[in-house]
C-alpha positions as CSV (number, residue, x, y, z in Angstrom):
1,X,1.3,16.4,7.5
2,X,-1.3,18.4,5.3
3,X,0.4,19.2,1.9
4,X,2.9,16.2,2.5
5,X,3.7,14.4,-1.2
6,X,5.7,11.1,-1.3
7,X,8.9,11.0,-3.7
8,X,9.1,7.6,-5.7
9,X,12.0,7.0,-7.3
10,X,11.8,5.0,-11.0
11,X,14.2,4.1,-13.3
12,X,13.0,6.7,-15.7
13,X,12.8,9.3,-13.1
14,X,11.1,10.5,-9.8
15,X,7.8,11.0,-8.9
16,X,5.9,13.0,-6.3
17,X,2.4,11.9,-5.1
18,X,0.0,12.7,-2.5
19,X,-0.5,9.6,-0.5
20,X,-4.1,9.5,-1.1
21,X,-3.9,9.1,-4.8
22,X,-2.0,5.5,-3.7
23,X,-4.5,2.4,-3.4
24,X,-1.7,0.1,-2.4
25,X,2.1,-1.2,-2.9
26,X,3.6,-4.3,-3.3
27,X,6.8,-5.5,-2.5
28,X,8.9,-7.3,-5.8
29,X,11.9,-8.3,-5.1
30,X,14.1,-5.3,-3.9
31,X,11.5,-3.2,-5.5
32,X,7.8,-1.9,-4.9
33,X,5.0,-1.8,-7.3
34,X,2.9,1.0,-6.6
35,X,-1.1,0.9,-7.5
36,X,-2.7,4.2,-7.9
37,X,-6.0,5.0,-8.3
38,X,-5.7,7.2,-11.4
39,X,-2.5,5.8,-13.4
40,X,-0.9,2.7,-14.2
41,X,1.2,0.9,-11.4
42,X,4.5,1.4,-11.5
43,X,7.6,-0.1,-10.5
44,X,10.0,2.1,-7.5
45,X,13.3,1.3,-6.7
46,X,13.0,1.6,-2.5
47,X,12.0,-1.5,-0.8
48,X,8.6,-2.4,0.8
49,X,9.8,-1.2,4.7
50,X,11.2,2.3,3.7
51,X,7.8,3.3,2.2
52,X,5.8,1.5,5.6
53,X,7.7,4.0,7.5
54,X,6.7,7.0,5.2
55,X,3.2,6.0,5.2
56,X,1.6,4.7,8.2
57,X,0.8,7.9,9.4
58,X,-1.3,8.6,6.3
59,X,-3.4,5.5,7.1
60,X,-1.7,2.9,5.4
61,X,-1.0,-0.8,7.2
62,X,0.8,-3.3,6.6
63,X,-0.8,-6.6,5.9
64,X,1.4,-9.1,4.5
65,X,5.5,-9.1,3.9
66,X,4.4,-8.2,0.6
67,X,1.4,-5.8,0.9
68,X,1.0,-2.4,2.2
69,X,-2.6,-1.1,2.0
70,X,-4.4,2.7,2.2
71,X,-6.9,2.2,4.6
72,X,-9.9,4.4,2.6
73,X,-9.4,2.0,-0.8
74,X,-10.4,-1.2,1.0
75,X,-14.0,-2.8,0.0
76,X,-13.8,-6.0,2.1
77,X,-11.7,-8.6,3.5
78,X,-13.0,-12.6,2.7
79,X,-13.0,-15.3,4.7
80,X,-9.9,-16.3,2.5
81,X,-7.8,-13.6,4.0
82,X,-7.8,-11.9,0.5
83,X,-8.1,-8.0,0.7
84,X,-10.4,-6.8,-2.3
85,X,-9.4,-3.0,-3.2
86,X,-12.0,-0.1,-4.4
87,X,-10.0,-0.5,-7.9
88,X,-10.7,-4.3,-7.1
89,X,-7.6,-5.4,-6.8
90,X,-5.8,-7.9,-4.1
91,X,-3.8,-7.9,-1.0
92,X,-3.3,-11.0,1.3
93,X,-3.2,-10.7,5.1
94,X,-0.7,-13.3,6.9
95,X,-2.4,-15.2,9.7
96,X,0.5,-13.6,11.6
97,X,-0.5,-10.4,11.2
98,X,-4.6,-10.7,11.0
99,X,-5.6,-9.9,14.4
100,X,-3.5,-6.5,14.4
101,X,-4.3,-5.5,10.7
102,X,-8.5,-6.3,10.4
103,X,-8.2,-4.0,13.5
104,X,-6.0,-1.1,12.1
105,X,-8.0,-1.4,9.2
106,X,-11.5,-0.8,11.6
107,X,-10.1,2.3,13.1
């Protein structure tokens, strides 16, 4: 698992990235908008689930249909069920998956 990098396919062309450099990703659509924490987000043309699969052993959990979170970039979570980010950005947290993802994301 040590030296793995993460191939994200764009329109423009594809990328490779550690998994640590990634804050979070978002599902759009039949696409995923990736958050980094030193570039621009970007939009990838694999859905939200293939990436969960490729990630979750990196410390990444899934917290929403739409949200998939790195574990080390999360500040807090508020009593609104919003996730705040290190780079201060948001994730939501479904009630249906609260109880398992405040405790993947205490582990």
């Amino acid at each position: 698992m040590e030296g793995y990098r993460l191939k994200i396919a764009t329109v423009q062309a594809t990328y490779f990235f550690s998994p640590a450099e990634i804050v979070r990703l978002e599902a759009k659509n039949n696409y995923t908008r990736i958050y980094f924490t030193d570039r621009p987000p970007f939009l990838a043309t694999v859905v939200l689930k293939s990436y969960q699969k490729l990630l979750e052993p990196y410390g990444f959990v899934r917290t929403h249909r739409s949200h998939l979170v790195n574990k080390q970039y999360v500040l807090f979570v508020d009593k609104g069920d919003e996730i705040t980010m290190k780079d201060l950005s948001k994730a939501g947290i479904s009630k249906r998956k609260k109880t398992t993802a405040i405790k993947a994301l205490s582990n």
